[in-house]
C-alpha positions in Angstrom: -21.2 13.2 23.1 -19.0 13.6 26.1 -20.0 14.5 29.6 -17.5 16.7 32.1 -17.3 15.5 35.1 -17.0 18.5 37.7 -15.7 18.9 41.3 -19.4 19.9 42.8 -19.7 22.5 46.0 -19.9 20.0 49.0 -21.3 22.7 51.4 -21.1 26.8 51.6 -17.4 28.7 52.1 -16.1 25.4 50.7 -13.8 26.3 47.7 -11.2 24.3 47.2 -10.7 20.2 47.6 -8.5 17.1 47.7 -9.3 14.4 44.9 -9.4 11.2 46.1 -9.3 7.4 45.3 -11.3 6.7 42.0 -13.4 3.7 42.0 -13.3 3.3 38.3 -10.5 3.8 35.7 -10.0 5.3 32.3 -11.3 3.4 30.0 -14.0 2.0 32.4 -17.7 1.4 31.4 -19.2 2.8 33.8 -23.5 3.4 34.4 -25.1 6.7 35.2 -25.3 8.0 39.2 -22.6 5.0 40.0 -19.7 6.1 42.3 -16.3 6.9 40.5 -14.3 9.3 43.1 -14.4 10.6 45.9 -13.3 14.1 47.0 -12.0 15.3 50.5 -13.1 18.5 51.7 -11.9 20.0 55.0 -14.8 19.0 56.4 -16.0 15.5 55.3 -15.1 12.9 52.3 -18.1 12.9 49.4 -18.4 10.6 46.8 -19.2 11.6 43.2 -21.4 9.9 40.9 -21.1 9.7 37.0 -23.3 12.2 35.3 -23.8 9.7 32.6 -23.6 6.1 31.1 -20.8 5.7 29.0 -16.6 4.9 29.1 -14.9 6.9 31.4 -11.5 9.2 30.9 -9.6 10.3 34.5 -8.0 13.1 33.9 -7.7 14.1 37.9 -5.0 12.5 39.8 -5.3 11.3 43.2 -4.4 13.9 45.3 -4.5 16.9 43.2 -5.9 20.1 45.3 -8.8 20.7 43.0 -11.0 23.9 43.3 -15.0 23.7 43.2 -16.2 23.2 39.6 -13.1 22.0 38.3 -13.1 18.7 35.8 -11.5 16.1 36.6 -12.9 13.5 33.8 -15.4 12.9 30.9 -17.9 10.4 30.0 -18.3 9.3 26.3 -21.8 8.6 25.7 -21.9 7.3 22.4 -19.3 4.6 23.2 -20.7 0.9 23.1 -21.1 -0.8 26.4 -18.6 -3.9 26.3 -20.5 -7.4 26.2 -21.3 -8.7 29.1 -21.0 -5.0 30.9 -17.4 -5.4 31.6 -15.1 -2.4 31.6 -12.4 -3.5 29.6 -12.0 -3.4 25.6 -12.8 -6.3 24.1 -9.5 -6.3 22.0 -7.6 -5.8 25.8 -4.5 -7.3 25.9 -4.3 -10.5 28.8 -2.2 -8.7 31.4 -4.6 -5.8 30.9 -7.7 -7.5 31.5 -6.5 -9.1 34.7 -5.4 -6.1 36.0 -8.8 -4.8 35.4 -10.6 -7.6 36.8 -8.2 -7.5 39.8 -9.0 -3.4 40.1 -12.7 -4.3 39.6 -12.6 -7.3 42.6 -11.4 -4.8 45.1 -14.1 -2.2 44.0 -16.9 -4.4 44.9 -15.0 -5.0 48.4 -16.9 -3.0 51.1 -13.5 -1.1 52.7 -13.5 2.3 53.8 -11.8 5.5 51.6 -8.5 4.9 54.1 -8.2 1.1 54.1 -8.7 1.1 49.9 -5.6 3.6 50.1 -3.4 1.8 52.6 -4.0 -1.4 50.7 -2.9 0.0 47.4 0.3 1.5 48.8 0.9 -1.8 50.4 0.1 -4.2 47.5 -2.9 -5.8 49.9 -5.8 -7.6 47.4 -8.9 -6.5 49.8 -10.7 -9.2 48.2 -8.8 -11.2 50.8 -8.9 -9.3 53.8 -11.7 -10.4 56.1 -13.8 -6.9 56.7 -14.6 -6.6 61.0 -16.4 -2.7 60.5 -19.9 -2.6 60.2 -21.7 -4.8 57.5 -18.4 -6.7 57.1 -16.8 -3.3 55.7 -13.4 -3.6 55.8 -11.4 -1.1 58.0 -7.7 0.7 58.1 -6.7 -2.0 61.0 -7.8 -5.0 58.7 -6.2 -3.9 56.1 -2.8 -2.8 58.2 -3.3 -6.3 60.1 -3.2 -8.1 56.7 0.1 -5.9 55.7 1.6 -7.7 58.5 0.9 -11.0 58.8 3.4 -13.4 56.7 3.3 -14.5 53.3 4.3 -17.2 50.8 5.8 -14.0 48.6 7.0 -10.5 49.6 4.8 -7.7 49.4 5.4 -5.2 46.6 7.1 -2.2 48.8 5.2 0.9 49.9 6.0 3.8 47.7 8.0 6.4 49.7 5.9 9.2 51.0 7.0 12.9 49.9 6.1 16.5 50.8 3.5 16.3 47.6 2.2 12.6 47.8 -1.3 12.1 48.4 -2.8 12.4 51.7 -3.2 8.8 53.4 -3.2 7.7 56.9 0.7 6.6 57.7 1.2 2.4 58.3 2.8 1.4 61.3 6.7 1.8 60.8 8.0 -1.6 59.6 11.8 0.1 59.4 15.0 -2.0 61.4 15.6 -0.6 65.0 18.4 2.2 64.5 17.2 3.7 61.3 16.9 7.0 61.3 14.9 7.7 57.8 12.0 10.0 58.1 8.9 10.1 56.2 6.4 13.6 55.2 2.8 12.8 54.2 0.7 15.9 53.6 -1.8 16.5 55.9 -5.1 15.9 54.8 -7.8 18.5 54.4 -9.8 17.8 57.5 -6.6 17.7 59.2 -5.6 20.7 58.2 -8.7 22.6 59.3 -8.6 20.9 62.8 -5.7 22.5 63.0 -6.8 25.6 61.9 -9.7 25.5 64.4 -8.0 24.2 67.8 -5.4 27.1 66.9 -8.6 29.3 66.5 -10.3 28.1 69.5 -6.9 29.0 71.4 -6.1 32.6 70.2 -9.6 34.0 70.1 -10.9 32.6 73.2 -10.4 33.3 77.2 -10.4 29.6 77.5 -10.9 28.0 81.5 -11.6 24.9 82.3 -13.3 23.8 85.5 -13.2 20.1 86.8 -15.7 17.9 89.2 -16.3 13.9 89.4 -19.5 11.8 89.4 -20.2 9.0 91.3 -21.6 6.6 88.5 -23.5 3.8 91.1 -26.9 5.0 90.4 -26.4 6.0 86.4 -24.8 2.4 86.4 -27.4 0.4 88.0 -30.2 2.4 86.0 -28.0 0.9 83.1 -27.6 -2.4 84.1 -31.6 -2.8 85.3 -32.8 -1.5 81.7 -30.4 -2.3 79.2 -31.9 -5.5 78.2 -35.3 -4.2 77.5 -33.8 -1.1 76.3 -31.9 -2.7 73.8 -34.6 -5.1 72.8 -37.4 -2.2 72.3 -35.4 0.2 70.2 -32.6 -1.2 68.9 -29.9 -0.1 69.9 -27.5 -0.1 73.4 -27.9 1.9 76.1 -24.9 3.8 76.9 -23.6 7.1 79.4 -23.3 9.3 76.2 -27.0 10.0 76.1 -27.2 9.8 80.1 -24.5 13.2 80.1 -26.1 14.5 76.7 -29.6 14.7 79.3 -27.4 16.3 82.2 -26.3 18.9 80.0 -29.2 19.7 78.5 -31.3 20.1 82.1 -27.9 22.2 83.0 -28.2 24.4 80.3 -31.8 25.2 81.4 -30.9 26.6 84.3 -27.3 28.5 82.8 -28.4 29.6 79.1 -25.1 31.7 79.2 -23.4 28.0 78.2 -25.4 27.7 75.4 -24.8 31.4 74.0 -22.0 32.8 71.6 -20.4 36.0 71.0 -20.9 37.6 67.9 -19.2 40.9 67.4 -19.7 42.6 70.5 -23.2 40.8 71.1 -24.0 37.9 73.2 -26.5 35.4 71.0 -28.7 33.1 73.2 -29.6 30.1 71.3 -33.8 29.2 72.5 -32.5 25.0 70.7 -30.0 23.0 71.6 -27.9 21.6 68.9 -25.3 19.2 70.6 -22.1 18.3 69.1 -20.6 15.1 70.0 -17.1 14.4 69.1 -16.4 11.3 66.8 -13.1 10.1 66.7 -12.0 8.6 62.9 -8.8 7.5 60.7 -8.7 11.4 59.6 -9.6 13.1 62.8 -12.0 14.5 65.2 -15.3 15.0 63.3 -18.2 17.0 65.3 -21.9 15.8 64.2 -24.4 18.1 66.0 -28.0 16.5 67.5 -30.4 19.2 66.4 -32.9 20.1 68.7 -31.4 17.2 71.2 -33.8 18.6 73.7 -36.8 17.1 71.7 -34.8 13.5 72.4 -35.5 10.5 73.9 -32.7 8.2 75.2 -33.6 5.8 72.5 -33.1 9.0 69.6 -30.0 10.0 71.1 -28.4 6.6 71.5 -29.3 5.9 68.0 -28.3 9.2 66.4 -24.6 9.1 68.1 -24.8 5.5 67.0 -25.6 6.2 63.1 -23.3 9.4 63.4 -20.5 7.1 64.8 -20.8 4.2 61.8 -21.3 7.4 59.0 -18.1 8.8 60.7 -15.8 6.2 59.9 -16.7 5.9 56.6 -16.4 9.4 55.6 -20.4 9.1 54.7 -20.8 12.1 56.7 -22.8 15.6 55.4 -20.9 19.2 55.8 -24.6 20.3 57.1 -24.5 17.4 59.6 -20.7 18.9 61.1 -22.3 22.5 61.1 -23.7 24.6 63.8 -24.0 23.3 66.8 -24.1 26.0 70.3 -22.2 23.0 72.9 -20.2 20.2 72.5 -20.0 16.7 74.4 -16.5 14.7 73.8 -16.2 11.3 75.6 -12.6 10.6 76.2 -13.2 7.7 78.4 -13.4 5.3 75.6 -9.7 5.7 75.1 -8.7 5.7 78.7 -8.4 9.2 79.3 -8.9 10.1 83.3 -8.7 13.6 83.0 -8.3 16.3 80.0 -9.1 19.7 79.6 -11.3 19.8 76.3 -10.6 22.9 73.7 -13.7 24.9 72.6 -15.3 24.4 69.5 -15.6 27.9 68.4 -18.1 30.0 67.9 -19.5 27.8 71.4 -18.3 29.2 74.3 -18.5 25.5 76.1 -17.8 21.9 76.2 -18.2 18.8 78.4 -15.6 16.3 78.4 -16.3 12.8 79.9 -13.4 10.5 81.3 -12.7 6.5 82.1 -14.9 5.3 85.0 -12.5 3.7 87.9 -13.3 2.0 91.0 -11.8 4.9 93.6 -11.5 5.0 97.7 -14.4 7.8 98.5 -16.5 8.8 101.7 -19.9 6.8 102.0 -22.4 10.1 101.7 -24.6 7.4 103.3 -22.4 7.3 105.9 -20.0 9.8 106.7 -16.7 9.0 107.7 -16.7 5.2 106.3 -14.6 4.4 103.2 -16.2 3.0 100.4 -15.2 1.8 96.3 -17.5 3.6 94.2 -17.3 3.7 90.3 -16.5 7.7 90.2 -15.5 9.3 86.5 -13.7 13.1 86.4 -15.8 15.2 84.2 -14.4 18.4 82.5 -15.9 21.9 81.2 -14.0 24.3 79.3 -15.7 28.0 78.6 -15.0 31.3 76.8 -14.9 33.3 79.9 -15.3 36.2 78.1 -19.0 35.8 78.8 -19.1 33.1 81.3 -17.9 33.8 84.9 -16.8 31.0 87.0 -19.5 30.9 89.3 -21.7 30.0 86.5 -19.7 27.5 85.0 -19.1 26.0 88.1 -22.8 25.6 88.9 -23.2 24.4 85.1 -21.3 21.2 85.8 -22.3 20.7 88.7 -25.9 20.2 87.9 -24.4 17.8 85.9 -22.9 15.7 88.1 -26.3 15.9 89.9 -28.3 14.9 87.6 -26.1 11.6 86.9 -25.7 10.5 90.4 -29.2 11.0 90.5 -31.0 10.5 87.5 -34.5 10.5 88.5 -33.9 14.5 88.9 -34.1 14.3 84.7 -37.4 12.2 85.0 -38.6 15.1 87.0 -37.0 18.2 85.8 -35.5 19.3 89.4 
């Protein structure tokens, strides 16, 4: 008997995706719920599983722009596993079978969806790049940092990229100084509907940004008392991210408007708090929400933005976990940004953006008109002022930046 395999809905409105890197090949053995392709969506990258035990035919390509319930593949179930469970025919010829075993070596490599790509346009054997992600998983700059390095023999070359090649993340140009060749790789889904959104976010909304800075001293020392313990007691670091997640959520007590979201020609006040917080990845920004965040400890937080961040990178991300969400929190500090003005996250008519901490020359509030060093970070909110006013946004942030340079006020709710 032979079993379609079908392009599955990876989330509601979704209706069309981007096939990507199969696991197995045609002709494969392959076991029942195992992972044979993944699909990219313009929210996340899913893997699908075999809907049955049998020898696998690929009839999807890499690539191809699939729509939901499409097949892409069949499993024959009344073919006889080979001996020994291996994929290839017994009656294989030599090169055949080493290029399977080679294909099925890199499969059991841990790698993410980007670094399996890079390394098959670049001829890298994964097998012999030395994974530093998480659980030894072996990341896009592993994989690019083994493409580099020298070799007894030349690398087979990259295939040129085209207006209809697959999408993958572009290698660091390796081209003489004083070329002038170009190169077009489509953009993938998720990068398409970034797009789509920012432009969104910049037509539909009456976007303003508003800027303060925090003095970090007290946040900082709080950090640097508890972070041993912390760390030892939950398991995980202690880090600002859930310090500002906190701030925001005492601020939006007080200014619910931030939390709201205009729906026709309604205002809708949220009574939760579902927090995105921006993860950058290989593919782009990605926006996992902490439901109910207001219900959260430090330790929850810390660990969820932790989880979220590792899940990110990987693509092992839900479309239900990238939904919703009524404000957004985006650290840009971790790349050096000082200062930014953040872009809404529509239908949310608000977002926080956190910058770089640096040692600045400010008055002593202990002791006015004395110069002091004090760790000091610019912090950032964009709003729809269609339904915020500034006198509300600038209160908003900066209860904020009161409730990090002194975080007992969250402790007491003041």
């Amino acid at each position: 008997m032979s079993v379609e395999i079908t392009i599955p809905s990876p989330g509601e409105s979704i209706s069309e995706v981007t096939l990507g890197t199969w696991t197995k090949q045609s002709g494969d053995w392959v076991e029942k719920d195992e992972i044979i392709v993944e699909i990219e969506s313009d929210k996340a990258t899913l893997e699908i599983t075999s809907p049955a035990s049998g020898v696998l035919t690929a009839t999807g390509n890499t690539g191809d722009e699939l729509e939901v319930g499409a097949v892409i593949g069949t499993i024959d179930t009344n073919a006889a596993k080979p001996a020994g469970g291996g994929s290839a025919p017994a009656a294989a010829a030599p090169a055949a079978e080493a290029t399977a075993a080679a294909a099925a070596t890199a499969t059991d490599v841990k790698a993410t969806p980007v670094a399996r790509k890079i390394a098959a346009d670049n001829g890298v054997d994964l097998a012999s790049v030395t994974g530093t992600g998480p659980a030894g998983r072996v990341t896009k700059a592993d994989v690019m940092a083994a493409s580099s390095a020298p070799a007894p023999t030349a690398a087979p070359a990259a295939t040129p990229a085209s207006p209809s090649a697959a999408p993958v993340a572009i290698p660091t140009s390796t081209a003489p100084a004083g070329t002038r060749e170009a190169r077009r790789v489509r953009m993938t889904k998720l990068r398409q509907r970034i797009a789509e959104r920012l432009v969104e976010s910049q037509q539909t909304a009456a976007t303003l940004t508003t800027f303060n800075e925090v003095d970090m001293s007290r946040s900082m020392a709080l950090r640097k008392r508890f972070k041993e313990s912390f760390a030892e007691k939950h398991g995980v670091g202690l880090g600002f991210m859930s310090f500002f997640v906190k701030a925001a959520l005492h601020a939006l007590k007080s200014q619910p408007i931030v939390n709201a979201s205009i729906v026709g020609d309604e205002i809708e006040y949220h009574d939760y708090n579902d927090i995105g917080v921006a993860v950058g990845t290989d593919k782009g920004l990605v926006v996992p929400v902490l439901r109910n965040a207001e219900m959260m400890s430090f330790a929850e937080i810390e660990a969820r933005i932790k989880d979220f961040a590792i899940r990110a990178r990987d693509g092992k991300l839900s479309v239900d976990e990238m939904t919703g969400g009524t404000f957004t929190v985006s650290n840009g500090g971790v790349y050096g940004s000082m200062m930014s003005t953040p872009i809404l996250n529509p239908p949310q008519t608000g977002i926080l953006g956190m910058h770089a901490i640096k040692n600045r020359a400010v008055e002593d509030p202990d002791n006015p008109g004395s110069i002091v060093l004090r760790p000091m970070m610019y912090i950032a909110m964009s709003y729809d002022h269609r339904i915020i006013d500034g006198t509300e946004a600038v209160t908003f942030l900066k209860t904020i930046k009161e409730a990090v340079e002194e975080p007992e006020r969250l402790l007491f709710d003041v």
